[in-house]
Each structure stands twice: as structure tokens, then as C-alpha cells.
VOROMAR-493648 format. One record per atom (N, C-alpha, C, O): residue in one letter; x, y, z; atom name; residue number from 0. Coordinates in Angstrom, 2 decimals, padded with zeros to 5 digits. Last residue first. Layout:
nuro | c1 | c2 | c3 | fikol | gunu
a | X | Y | Z | CA | NUM
...
//
This chain:
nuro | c1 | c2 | c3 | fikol | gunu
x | -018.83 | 017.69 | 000.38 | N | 104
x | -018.56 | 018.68 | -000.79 | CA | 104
x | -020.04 | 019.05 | -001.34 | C | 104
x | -020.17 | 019.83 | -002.29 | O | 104
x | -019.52 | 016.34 | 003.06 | N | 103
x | -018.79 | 018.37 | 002.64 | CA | 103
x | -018.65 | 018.66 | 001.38 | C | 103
x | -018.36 | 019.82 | 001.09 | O | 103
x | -019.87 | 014.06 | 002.10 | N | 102
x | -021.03 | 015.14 | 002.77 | CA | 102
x | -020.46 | 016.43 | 002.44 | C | 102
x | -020.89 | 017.33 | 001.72 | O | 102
x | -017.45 | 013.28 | 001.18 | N | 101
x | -018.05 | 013.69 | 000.04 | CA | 101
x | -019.24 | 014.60 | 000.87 | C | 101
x | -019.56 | 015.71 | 000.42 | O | 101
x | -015.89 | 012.93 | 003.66 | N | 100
x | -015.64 | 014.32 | 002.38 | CA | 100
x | -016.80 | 014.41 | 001.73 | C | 100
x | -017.30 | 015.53 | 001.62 | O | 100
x | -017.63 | 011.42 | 004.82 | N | 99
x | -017.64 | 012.52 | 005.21 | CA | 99
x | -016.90 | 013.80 | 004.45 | C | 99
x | -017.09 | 015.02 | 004.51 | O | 99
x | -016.84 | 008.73 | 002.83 | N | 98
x | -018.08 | 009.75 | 003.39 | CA | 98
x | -018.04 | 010.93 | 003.55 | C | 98
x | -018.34 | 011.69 | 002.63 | O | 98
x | -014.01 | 008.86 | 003.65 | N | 97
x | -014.74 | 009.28 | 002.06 | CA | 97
x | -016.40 | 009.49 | 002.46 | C | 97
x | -016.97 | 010.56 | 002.27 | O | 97
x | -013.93 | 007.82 | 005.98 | N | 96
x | -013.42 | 009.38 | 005.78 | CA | 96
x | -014.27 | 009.86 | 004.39 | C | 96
x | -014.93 | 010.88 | 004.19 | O | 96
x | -015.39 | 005.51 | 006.13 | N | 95
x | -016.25 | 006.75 | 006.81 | CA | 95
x | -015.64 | 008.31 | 006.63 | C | 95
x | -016.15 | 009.40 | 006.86 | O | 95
x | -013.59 | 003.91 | 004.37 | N | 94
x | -015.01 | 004.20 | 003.79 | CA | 94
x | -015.84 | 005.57 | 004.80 | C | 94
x | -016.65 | 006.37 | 004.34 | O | 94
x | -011.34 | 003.05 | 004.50 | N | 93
x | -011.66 | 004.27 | 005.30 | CA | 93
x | -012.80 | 004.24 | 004.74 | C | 93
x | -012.90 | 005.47 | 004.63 | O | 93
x | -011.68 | 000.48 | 003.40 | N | 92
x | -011.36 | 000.31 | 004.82 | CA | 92
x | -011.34 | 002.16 | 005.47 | C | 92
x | -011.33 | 002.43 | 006.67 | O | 92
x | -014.51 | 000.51 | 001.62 | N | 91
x | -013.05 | 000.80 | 001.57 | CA | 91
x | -012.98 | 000.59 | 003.19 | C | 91
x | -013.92 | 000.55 | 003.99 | O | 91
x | -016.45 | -002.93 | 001.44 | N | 90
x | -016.31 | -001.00 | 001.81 | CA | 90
x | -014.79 | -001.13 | 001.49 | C | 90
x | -014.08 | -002.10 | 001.23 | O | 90
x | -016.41 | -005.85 | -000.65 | N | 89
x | -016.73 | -004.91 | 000.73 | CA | 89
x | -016.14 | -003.37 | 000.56 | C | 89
x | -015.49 | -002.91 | -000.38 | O | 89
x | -018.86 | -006.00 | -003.32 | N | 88
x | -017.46 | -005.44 | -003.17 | CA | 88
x | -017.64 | -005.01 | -001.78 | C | 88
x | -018.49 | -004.20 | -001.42 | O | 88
x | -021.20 | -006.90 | -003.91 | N | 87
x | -020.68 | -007.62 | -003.21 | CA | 87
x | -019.03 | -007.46 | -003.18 | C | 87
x | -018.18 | -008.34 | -003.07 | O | 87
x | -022.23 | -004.62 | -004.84 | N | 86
x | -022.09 | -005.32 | -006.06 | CA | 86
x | -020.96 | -006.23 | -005.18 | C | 86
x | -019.84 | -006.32 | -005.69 | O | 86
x | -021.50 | -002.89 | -002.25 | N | 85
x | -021.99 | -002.45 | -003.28 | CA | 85
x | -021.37 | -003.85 | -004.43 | C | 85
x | -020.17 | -003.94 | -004.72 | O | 85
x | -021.84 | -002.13 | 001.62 | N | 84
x | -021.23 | -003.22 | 000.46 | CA | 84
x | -022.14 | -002.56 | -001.45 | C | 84
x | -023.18 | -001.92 | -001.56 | O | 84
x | -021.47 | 001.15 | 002.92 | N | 83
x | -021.78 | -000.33 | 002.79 | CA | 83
x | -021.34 | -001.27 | 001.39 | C | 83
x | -020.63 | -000.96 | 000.43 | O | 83
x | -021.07 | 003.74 | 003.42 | N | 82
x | -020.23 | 002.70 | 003.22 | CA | 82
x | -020.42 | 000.91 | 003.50 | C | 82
x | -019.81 | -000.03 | 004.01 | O | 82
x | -023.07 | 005.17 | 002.78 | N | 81
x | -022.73 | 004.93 | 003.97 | CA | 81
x | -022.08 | 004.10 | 004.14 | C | 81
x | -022.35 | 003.42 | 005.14 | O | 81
x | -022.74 | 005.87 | -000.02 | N | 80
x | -022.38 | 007.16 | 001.15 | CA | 80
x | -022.44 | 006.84 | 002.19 | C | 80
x | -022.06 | 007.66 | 003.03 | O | 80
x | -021.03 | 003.01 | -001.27 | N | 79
x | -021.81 | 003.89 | -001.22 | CA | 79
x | -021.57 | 004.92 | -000.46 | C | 79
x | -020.41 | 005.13 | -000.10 | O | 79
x | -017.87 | 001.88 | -002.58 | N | 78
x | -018.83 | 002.36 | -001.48 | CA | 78
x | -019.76 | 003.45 | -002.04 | C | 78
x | -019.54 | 004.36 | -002.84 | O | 78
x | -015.33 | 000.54 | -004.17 | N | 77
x | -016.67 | 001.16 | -004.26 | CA | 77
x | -017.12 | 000.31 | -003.14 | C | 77
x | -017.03 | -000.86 | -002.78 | O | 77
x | -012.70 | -000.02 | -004.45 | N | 76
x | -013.38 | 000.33 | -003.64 | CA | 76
x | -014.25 | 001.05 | -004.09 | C | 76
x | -014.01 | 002.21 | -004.43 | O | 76
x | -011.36 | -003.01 | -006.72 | N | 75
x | -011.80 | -001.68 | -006.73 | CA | 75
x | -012.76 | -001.24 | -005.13 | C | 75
x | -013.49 | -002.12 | -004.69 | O | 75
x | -010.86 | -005.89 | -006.91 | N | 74
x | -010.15 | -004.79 | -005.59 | CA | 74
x | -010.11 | -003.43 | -005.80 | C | 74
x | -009.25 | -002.67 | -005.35 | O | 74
x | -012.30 | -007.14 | -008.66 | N | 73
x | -012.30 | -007.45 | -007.09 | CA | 73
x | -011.79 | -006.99 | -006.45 | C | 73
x | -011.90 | -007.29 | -005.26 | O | 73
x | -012.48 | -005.63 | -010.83 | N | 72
x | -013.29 | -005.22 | -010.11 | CA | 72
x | -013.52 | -005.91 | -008.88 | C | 72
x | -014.45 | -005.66 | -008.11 | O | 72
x | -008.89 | -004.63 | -010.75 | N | 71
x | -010.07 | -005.52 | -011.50 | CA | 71
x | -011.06 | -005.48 | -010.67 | C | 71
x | -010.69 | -005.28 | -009.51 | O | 71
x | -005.88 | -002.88 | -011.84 | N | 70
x | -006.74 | -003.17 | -011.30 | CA | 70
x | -008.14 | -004.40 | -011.86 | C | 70
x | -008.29 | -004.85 | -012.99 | O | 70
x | -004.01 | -002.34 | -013.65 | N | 69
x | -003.89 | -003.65 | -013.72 | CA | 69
x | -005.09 | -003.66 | -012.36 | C | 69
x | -005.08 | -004.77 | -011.83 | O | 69
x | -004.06 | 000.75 | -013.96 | N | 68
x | -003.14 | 000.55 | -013.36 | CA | 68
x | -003.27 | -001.12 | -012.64 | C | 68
x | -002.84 | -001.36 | -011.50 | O | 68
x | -006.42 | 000.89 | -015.52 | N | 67
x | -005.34 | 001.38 | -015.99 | CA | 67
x | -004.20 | 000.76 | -015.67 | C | 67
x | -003.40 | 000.29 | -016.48 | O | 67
x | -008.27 | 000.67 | -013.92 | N | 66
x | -008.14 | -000.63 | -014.69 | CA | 66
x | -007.04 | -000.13 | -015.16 | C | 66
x | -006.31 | -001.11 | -015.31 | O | 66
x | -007.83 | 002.65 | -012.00 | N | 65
x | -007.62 | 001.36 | -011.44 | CA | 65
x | -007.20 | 000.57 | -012.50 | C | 65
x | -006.19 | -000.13 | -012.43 | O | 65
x | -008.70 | 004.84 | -013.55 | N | 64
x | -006.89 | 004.71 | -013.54 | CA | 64
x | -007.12 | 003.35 | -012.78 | C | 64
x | -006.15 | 002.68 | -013.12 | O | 64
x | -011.39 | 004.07 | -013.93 | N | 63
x | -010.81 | 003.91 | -014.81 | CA | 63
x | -008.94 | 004.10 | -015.10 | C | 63
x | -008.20 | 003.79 | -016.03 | O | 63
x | -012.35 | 004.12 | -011.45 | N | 62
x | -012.26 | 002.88 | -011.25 | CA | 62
x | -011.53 | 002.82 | -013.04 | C | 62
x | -011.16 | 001.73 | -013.46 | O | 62
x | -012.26 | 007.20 | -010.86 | N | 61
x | -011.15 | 006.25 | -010.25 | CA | 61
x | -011.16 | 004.94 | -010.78 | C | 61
x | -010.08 | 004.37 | -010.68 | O | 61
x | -011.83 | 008.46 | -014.25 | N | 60
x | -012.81 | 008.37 | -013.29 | CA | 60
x | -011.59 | 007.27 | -012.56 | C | 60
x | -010.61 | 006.74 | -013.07 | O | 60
x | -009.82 | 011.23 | -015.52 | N | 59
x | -010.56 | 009.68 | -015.85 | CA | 59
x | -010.87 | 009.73 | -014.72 | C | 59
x | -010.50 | 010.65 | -013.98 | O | 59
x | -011.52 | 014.37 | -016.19 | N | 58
x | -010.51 | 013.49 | -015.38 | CA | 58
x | -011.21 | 012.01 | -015.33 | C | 58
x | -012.38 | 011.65 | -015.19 | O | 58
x | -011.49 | 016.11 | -018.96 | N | 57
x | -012.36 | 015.58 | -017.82 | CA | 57
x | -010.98 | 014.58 | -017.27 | C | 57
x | -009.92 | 014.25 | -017.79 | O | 57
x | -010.18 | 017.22 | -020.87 | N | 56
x | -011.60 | 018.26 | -020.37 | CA | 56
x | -012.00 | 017.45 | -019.02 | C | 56
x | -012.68 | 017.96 | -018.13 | O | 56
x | -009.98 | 014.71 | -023.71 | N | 55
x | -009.25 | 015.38 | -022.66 | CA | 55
x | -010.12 | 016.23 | -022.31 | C | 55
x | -011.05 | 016.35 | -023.11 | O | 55
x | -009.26 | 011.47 | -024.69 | N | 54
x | -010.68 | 013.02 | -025.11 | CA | 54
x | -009.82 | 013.57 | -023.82 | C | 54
x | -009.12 | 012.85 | -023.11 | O | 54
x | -008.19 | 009.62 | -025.51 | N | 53
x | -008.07 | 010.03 | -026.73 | CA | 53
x | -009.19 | 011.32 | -026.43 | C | 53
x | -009.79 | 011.98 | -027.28 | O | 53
x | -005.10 | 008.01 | -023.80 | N | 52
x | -006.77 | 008.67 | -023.41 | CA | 52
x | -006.89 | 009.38 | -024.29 | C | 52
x | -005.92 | 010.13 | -024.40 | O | 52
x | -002.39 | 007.34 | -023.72 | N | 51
x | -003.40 | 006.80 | -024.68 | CA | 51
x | -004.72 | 007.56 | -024.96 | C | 51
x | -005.28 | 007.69 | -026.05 | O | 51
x | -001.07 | 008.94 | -021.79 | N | 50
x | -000.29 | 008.71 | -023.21 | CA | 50
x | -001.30 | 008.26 | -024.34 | C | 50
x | -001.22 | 008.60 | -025.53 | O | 50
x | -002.28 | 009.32 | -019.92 | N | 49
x | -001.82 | 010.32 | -020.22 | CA | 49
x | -001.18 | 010.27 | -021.64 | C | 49
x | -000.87 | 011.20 | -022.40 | O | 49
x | -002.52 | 006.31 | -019.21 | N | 48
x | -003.49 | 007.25 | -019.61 | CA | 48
x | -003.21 | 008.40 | -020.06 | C | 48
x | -004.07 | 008.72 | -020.88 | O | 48
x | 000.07 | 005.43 | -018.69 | N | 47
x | -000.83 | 005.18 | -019.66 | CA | 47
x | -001.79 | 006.06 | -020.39 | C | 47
x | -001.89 | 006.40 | -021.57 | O | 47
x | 000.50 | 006.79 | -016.22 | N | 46
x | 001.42 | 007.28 | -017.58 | CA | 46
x | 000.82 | 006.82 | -019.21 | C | 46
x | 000.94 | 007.36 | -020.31 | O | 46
x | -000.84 | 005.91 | -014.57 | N | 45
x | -001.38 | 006.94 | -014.46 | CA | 45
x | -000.57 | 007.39 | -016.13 | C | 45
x | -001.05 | 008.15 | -016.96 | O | 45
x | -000.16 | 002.70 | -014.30 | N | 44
x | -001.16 | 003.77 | -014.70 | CA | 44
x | -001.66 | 004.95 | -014.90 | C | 44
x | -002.79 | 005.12 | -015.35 | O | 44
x | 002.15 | 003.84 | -013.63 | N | 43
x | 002.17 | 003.19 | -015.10 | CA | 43
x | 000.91 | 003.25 | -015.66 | C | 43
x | 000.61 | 003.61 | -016.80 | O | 43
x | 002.12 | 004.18 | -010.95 | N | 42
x | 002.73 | 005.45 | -012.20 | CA | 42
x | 002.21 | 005.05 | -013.59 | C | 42
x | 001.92 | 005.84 | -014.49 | O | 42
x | 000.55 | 002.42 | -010.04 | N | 41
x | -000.56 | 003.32 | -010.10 | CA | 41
x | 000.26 | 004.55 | -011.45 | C | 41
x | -000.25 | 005.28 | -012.30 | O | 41
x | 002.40 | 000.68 | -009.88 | N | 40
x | 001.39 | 000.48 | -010.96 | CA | 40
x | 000.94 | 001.68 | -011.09 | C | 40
x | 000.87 | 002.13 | -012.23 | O | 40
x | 003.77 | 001.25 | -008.01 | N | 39
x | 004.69 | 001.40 | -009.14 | CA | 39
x | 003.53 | 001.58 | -010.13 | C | 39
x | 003.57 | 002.40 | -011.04 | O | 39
x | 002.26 | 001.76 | -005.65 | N | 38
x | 002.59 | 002.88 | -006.27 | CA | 38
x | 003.47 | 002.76 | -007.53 | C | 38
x | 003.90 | 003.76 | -008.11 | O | 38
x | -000.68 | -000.73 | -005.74 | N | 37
x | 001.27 | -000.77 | -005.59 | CA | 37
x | 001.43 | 000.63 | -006.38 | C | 37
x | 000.92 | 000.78 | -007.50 | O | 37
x | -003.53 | 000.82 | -003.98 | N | 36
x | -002.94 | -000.17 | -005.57 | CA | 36
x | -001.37 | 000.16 | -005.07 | C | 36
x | -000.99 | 001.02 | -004.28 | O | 36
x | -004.41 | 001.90 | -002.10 | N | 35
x | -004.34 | 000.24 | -002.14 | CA | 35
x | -003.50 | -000.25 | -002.89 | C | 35
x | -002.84 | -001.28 | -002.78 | O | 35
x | -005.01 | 004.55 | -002.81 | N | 34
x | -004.16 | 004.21 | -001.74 | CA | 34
x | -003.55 | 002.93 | -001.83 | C | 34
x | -002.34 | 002.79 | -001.67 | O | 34
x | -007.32 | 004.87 | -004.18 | N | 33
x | -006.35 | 004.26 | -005.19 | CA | 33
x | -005.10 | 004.06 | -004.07 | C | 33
x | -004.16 | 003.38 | -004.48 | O | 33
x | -008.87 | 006.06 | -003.09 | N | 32
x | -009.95 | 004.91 | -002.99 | CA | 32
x | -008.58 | 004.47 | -004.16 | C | 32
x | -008.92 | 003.69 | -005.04 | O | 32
x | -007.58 | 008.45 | -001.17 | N | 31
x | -007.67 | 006.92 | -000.86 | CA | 31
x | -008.53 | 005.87 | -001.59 | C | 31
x | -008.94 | 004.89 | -000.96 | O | 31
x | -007.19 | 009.96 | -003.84 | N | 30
x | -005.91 | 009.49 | -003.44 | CA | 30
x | -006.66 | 008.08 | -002.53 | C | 30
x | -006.48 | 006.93 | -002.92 | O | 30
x | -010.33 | 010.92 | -004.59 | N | 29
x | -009.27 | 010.14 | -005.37 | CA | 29
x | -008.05 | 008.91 | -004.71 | C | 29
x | -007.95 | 007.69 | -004.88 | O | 29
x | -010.65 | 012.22 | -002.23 | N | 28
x | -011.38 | 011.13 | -002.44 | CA | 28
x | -010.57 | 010.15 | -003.28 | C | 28
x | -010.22 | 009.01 | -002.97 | O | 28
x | -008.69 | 014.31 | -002.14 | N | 27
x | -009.04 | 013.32 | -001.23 | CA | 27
x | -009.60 | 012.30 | -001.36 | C | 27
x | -009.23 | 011.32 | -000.71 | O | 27
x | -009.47 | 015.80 | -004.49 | N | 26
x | -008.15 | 014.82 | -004.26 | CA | 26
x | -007.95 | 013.90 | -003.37 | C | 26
x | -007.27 | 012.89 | -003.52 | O | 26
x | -011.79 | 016.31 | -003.71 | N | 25
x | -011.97 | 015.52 | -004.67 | CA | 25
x | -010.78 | 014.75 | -004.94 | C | 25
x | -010.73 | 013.60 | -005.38 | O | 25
x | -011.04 | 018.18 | -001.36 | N | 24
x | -011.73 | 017.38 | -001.43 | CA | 24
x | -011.82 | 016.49 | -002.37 | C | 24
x | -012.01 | 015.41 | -001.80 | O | 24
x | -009.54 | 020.37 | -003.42 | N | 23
x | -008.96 | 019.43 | -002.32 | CA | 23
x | -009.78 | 018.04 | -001.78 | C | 23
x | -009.21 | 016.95 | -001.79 | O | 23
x | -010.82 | 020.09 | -006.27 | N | 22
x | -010.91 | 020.83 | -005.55 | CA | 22
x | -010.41 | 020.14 | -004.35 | C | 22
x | -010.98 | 019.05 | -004.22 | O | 22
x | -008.57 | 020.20 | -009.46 | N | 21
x | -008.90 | 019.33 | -008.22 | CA | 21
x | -008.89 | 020.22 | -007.17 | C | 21
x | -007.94 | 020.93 | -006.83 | O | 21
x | -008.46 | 021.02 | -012.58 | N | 20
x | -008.30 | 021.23 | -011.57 | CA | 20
x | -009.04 | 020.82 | -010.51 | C | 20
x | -010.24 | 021.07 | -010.57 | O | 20
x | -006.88 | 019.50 | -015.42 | N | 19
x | -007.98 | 019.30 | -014.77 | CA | 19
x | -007.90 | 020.06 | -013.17 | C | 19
x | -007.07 | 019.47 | -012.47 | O | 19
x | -005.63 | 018.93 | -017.59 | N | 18
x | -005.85 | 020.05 | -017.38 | CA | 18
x | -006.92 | 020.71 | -016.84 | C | 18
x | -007.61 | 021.68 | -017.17 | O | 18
x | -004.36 | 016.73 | -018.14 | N | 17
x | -005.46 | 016.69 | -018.48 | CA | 17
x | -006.34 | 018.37 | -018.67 | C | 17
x | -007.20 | 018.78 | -019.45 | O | 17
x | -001.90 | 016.39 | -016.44 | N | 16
x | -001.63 | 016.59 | -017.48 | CA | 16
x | -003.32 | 016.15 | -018.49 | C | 16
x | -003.29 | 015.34 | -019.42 | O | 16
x | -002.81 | 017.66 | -013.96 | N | 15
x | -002.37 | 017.90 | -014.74 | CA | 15
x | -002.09 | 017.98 | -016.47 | C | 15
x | -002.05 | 018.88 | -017.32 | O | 15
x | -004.14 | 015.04 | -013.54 | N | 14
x | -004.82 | 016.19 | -013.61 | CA | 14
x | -004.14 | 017.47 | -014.09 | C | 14
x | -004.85 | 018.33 | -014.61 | O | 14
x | -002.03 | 013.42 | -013.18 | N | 13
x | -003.03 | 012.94 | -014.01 | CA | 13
x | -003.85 | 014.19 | -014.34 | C | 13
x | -004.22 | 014.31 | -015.50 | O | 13
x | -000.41 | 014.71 | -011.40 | N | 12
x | 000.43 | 014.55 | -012.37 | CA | 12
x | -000.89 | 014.44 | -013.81 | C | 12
x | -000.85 | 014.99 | -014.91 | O | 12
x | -002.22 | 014.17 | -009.10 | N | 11
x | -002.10 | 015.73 | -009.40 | CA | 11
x | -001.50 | 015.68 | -010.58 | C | 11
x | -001.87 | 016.64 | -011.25 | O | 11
x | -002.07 | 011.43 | -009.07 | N | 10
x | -003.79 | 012.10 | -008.96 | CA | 10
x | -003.55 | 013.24 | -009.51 | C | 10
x | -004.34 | 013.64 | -010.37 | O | 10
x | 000.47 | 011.25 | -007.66 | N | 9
x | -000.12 | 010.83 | -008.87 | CA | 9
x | -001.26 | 011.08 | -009.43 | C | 9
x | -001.28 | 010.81 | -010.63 | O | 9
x | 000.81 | 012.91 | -005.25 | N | 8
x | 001.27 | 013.21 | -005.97 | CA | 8
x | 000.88 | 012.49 | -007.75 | C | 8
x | 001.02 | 013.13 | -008.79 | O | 8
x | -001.24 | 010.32 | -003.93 | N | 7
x | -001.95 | 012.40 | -004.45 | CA | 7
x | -001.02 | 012.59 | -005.38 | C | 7
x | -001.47 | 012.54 | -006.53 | O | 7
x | 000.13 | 008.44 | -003.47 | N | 6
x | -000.64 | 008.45 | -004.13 | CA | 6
x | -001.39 | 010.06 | -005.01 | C | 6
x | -001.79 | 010.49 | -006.09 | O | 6
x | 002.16 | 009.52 | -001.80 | N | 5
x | 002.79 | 009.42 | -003.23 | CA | 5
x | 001.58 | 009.44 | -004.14 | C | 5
x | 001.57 | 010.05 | -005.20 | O | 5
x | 000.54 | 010.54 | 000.25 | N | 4
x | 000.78 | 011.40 | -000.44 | CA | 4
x | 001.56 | 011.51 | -001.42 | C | 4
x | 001.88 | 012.54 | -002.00 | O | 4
x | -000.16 | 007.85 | 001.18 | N | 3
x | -001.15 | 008.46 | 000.64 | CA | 3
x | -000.41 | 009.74 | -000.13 | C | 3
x | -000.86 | 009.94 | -001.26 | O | 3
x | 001.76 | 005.11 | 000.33 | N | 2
x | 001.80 | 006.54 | 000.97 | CA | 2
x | 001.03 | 007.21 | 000.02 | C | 2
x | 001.15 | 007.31 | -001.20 | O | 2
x | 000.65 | 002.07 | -000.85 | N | 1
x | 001.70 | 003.15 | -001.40 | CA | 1
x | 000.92 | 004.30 | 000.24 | C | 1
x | -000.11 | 004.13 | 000.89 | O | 1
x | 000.85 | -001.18 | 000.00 | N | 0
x | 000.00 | 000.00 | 000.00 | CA | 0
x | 000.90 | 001.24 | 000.00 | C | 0
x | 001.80 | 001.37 | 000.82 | O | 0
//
């Protein structure tokens, strides 16, 4: 599990180079629901996309740098807003911080 703030630093490189601006909150959300993935992947994912993604204006979505970055939908975190189970994926293990960002945003 990579350091949340190698993870951000990759979130910001992606948005960057998209030309996407991230309201702190939304980096928040980003960085832990990709916290999980090995920080080598997440570069390769994140370098992929930046190299292949053929529409630009929007920021790929998390579960789309996951697949990027050799993810699969058994270790994507999806949660709902009360962090319960969704499509028999359990919660993120912070599932109550990502809550409570998303209430604030």
C-alpha cells in the first residue's frame, strides 16, 4: 500500500496533465480509494493514460486509472455514502473518511 501522499502526488500529475483542476476534497477522495494499488502500478497507470486517453476536459474516473493501473473489479473500492457493500465489493477500509468528504462537498 503506497503513501497516501505518493498516491496524491499521482492524482495531481493525471490532472495535470489533463488540465484538470482538483478541488482538495476531490483529491481526497481520489488518493484513498487508489491508496491500495502498488505505487509502481498506479505510475504506469497513471502514464498510460496520459499517453493513450483520446478526449481530454475531464478526469478519468477512479475505477478507470484502477483498470489502468492492472486493477479488477475485485479490488476496486466502491462504497456507497454509507459505506456499505456495493455489487458484493466490501467497503473501503476508510469508507467513513470518504463519506464525510463527500457530505462536505
Amino acid at each position: 500500500m503506497a503513501e497516501l501522499s505518493q498516491v496524491l502526488s499521482q492524482v495531481l500529475v493525471l490532472a495535470e496533465g489533463f488540465g484538470i483542476a482538483m478541488p482538495p476534497a476531490r483529491q481526497t477522495i481520489y488518493a484513498e480509494c487508489l491508496a491500495d494499488l502498488p505505487l509502481e502500478r498506479l505510475r504506469q497507470g497513471v502514464v498510460h493514460l496520459l499517453k493513450s486517453r483520446t478526449f481530454a476536459g475531464n478526469l478519468p474516473s477512479i475505477a478507470e486509472i484502477r483498470e489502468a493501473a492492472g486493477g479488477n473489479v475485485n479490488d476496486r473500492n466502491i462504497v456507497s455514502r454509507d459505506g456499505s457493500r456495493i455489487m458484493g465489493v466490501s467497503p473501503h477500509p476508510r469508507a467513513e473518511i470518504l463519506v464525510q468528504v463527500a457530505a462536505e462537498t
